[in-house]
N, C-alpha and C positions, 0 to 999 in steps of 0.2 A: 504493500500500500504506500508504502513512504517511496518509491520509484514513481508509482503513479502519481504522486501529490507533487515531487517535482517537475515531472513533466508536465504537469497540468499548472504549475505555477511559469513554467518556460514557454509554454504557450499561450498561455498571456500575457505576457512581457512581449511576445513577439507581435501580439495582437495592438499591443498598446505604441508600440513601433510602427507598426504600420498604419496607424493613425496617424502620426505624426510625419512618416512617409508621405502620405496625403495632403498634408497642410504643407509640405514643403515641396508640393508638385515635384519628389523624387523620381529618376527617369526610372525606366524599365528596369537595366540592368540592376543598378543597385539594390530594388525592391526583390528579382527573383533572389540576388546573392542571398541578402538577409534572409528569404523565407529558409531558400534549401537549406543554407549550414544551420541555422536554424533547428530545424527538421528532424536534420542527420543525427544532432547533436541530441537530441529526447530519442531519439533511436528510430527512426524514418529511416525502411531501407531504401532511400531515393538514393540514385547514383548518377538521373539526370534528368532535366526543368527544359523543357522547349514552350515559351511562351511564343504566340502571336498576334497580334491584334491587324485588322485592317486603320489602312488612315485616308489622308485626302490630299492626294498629291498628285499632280499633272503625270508622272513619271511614276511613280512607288503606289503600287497596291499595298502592301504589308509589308510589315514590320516585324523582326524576329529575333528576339535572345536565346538563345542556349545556354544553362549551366549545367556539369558535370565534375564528379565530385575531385576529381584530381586535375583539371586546367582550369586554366581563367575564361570568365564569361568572353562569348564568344555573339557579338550582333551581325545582324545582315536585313538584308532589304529584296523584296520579292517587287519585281516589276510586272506592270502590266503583261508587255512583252517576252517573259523570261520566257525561254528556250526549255524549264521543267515544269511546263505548264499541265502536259499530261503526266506525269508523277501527280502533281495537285491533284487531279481530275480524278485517278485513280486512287486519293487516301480515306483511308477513315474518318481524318479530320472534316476534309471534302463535305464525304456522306452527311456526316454530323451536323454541318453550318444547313446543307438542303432539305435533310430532313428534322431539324429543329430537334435533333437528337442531342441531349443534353449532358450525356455521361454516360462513357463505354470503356469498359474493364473485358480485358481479356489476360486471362494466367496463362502468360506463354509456355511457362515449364511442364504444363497438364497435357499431357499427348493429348487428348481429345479437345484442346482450345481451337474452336474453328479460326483456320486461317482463311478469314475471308475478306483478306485484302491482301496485296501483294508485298507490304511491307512489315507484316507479322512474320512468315518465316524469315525474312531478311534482320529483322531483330533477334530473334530466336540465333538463327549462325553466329551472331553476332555477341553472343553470351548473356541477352537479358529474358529473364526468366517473368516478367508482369508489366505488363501495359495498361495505365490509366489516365483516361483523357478527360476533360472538364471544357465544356460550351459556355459562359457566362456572358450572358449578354448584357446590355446594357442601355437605359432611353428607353423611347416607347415600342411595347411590340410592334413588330410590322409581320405581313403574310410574306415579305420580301427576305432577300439571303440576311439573316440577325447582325446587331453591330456588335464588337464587345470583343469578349479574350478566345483563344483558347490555349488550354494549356497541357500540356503532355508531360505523364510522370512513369518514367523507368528505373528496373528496379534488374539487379544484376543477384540479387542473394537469391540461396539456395531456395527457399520457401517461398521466394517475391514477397508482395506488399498483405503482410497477416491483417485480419480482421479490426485492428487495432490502426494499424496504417492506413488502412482504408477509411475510417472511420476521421481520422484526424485528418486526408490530405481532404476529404470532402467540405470536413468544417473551414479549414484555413482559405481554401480558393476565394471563396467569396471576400475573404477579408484582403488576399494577395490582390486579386483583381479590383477591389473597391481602395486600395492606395495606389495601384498604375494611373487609373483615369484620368484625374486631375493631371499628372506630367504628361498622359496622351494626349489631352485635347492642349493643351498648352501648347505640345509638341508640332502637332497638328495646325496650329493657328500660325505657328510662326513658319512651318513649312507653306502655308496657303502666302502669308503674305510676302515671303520671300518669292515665289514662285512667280506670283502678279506685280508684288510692286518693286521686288529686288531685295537683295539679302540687309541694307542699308534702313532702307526706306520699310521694309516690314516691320527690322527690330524698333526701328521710333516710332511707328505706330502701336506696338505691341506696349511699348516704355510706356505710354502715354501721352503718345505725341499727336493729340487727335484733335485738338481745340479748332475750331473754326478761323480762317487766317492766322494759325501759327505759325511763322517762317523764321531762319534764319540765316542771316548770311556764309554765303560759302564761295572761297576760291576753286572754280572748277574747269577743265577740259572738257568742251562739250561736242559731241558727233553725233553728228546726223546722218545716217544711211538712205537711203532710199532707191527701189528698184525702179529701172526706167523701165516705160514701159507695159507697164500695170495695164491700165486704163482698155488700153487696144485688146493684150493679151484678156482681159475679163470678159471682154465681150465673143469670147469663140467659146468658151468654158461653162459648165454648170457650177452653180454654186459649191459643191463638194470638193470639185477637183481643181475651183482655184482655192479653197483653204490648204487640199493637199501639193498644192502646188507652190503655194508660200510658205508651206512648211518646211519645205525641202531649200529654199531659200534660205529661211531663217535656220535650219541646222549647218548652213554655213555661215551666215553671218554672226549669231549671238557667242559661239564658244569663244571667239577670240579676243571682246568685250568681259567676259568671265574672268579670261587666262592672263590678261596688264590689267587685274584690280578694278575695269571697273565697275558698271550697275548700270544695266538698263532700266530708265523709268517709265516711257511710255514707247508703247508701238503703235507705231500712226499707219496703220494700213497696209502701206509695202513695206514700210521700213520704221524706222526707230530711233529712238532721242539716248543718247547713253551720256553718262560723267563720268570720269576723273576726278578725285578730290585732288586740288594743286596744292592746299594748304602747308604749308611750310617748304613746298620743295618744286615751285609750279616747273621747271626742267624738268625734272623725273617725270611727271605727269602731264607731260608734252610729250616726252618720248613713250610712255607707253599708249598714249593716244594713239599715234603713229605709228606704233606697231602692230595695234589694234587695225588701223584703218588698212596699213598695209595689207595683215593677212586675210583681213575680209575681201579684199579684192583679189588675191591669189585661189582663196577660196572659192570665190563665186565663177572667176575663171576657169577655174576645174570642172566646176559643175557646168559650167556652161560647153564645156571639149566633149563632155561625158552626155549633155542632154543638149541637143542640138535648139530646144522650146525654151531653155534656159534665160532669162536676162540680166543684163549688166545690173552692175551698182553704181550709182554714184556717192562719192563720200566727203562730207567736209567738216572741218576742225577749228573753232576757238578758242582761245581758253580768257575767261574775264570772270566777275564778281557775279552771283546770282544769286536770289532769293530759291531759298529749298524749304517746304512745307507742306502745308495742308492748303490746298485752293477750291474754293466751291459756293455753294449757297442748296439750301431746301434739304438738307440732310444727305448729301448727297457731296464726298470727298475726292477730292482727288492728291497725291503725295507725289509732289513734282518740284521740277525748277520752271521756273520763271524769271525775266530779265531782260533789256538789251540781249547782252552776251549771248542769251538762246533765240532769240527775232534775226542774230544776227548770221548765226551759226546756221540757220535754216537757212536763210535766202542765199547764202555763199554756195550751200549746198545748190538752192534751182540752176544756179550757172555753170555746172559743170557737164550740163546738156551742149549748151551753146558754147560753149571755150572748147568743146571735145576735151575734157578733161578727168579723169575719173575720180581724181584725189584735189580736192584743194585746200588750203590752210589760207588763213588770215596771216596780216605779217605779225599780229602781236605772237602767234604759235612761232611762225618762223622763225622769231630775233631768237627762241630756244635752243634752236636745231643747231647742226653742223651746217653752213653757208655752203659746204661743198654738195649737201642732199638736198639742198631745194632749188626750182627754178622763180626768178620772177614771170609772171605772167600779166604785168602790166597795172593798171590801174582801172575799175571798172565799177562803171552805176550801179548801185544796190538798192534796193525799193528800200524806202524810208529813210532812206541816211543823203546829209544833205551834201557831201563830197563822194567823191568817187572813192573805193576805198583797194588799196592795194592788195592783189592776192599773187598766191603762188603756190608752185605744183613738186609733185615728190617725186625727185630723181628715179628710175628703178634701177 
């Protein structure tokens, strides 16, 4: 009895923990760490923790930790797209989300455990003797595939998971799963607004950066992309196939805005506004402008050799002061720059039709550069500015 009164004084300490997990929106990983050693530690023959949860990401279907009792947690991410799509299709877990199936034990070690899924004998070779899985959903029901966890508990001892084991991993899930939530949807939030507004502009709205004209000043390198072309090209095409036809665009144009630092904040149709932060070091962040701008255009060039329907880019470069915030009216936000600097950085860009030029910079980018990688290209009218304003083109 004095076994069980410790264990049952250790499980609620663990329970009281993961309250407190909860308040502190802790991620995944660290909530399965604490349950398993946990677990193990009252005598849980668990030997290994597969949580999953779906989220909300343009790219990432779910979410995944693994613990086992002798490595380090181990995370991963299940795409849309992934290539073991049918393994998913074929699991028990699968079945369980479609058929609203909430809890499925199978004693691998029992010769007569029906293996009726393809990854029970595969466990079994594998030396684990009890398979227990937990659905815990979460929010309001739907008839649709459930939201929430699920969590998969293997057990490598001789006996698997005794009555006793069983009994306690059923009570704790709910309590494991009810301290993830709070870090998933958090997790979740700031993956949405990374996604839409950029990794930058998400975390200030996340901070609370939401007030109706909030802005701040900021020194930044501004590009403007945009596909020539558009306009013509939309009108051969159904709606479907010029989104996937832009898409294919923009998987050459946004990685290389990613890979020099910076942050796309709006995509205006064919193309897209990105910054640079120049803040202390506006040279650094003229060059990686530029290098940005370059390899979008090498990029779009490739694709263009590869798909004959292809269109050019055109791209241009400023770099000046701009207001960065929240801009809107009627509840209704938008997390952008505004400025000169970006009125100015647009209309450089429309002249790179008419100059034949693909790439053009303002001379305040250019005084950055090396003099031997630019060209001048003259001086030239700009809608709204009352001088002609000097531009120039990047050597290749």
């Amino acid at each position: 009895m004095a076994d069980m009164g410790a264990r049952e004084t250790r499980l609620r300490a663990l329970e009281e923990q993961l309250i407190d997990c909860a308040l502190k929106r802790a991620d995944v990983e660290t909530i399965i760490t604490l349950s398993a050693e946990a677990l193990s530690s009252v005598g849980v023959a668990v030997d290994e923790v597969r949580l999953g949860a779906r989220t909300l990401h343009p790219e990432i279907d779910a979410i995944g930790v693994t613990w086992t009792a002798h490595h380090a947690p181990d995370s991963g991410v299940w795409r849309h797209d992934d290539e073991s799509r049918d393994i998913w299709l074929n699991s028990p877990l699968y079945h369980m989300l479609n058929r609203h199936e909430f809890r499925m034990h199978r004693p691998l070690r029992d010769p007569d455990c029906p293996m009726d899924f393809p990854v029970f004998p595969e466990l079994r070779d594998e030396g684990f003797t009890d398979y227990l899985a937990h659905l815990v959903t979460v929010g309001k029901e739907s008839a649709e595939r459930p939201e929430g966890f699920i969590i998969r508990w293997l057990s490598r001892a001789p006996e698997g998971f005794g009555a006793e084991d069983l009994a306690t991993l059923d009570r704790i899930v709910f309590r494991i799963v009810a301290a993830c939530e709070p870090g998933r949807e958090r997790a979740m939030a700031h993956d949405l607004l990374a996604a839409y507004l950029g990794p930058r502009s998400g975390s200030a709205v996340l901070s609370g950066s939401v007030q109706p004209g909030h802005t701040q000043s900021l020194a930044a390198v501004i590009l403007v992309a945009d596909l020539a072309g558009v306009t013509a090209a939309s009108d051969t095409m159904p709606g479907a196939q010029l989104v996937d036809f832009l898409d294919r665009h923009f998987d050459a144009m946004v990685p290389p805005v990613d890979a020099e630092g910076g942050e796309i904040l709006a995509f205006l149709g064919d193309g897209f506004l990105a910054a640079f932060d120049a803040a202390g070091d506006p040279g650094a962040a003229c060059a990686r402008g530029v290098a940005a701008a370059r390899s979008i255009y090498r990029r779009v060039e490739a694709l263009r050799r590869s798909d004959p329907t292809a269109l050019p880019v055109d791209i241009s470069l400023h770099i000046g002061t701009v207001r960065y915030g929240n801009v809107g009216a009627g509840g209704r936000q938008a997390f952008t720059v505004i400025g000169p600097a970006v009125n100015l950085a647009s209309r450089i860009e429309s002249l790179c039709g008419p100059l034949g030029c693909p790439i053009l910079i303002s001379a305040d980018v250019a005084a950055y550069l090396d003099q031997s990688d630019v060209q001048e290209m003259g001086d030239h009218a700009v809608r709204g500015m009352a001088s002609p304003v000097p531009l120039f083109s990047l050597k290749r």
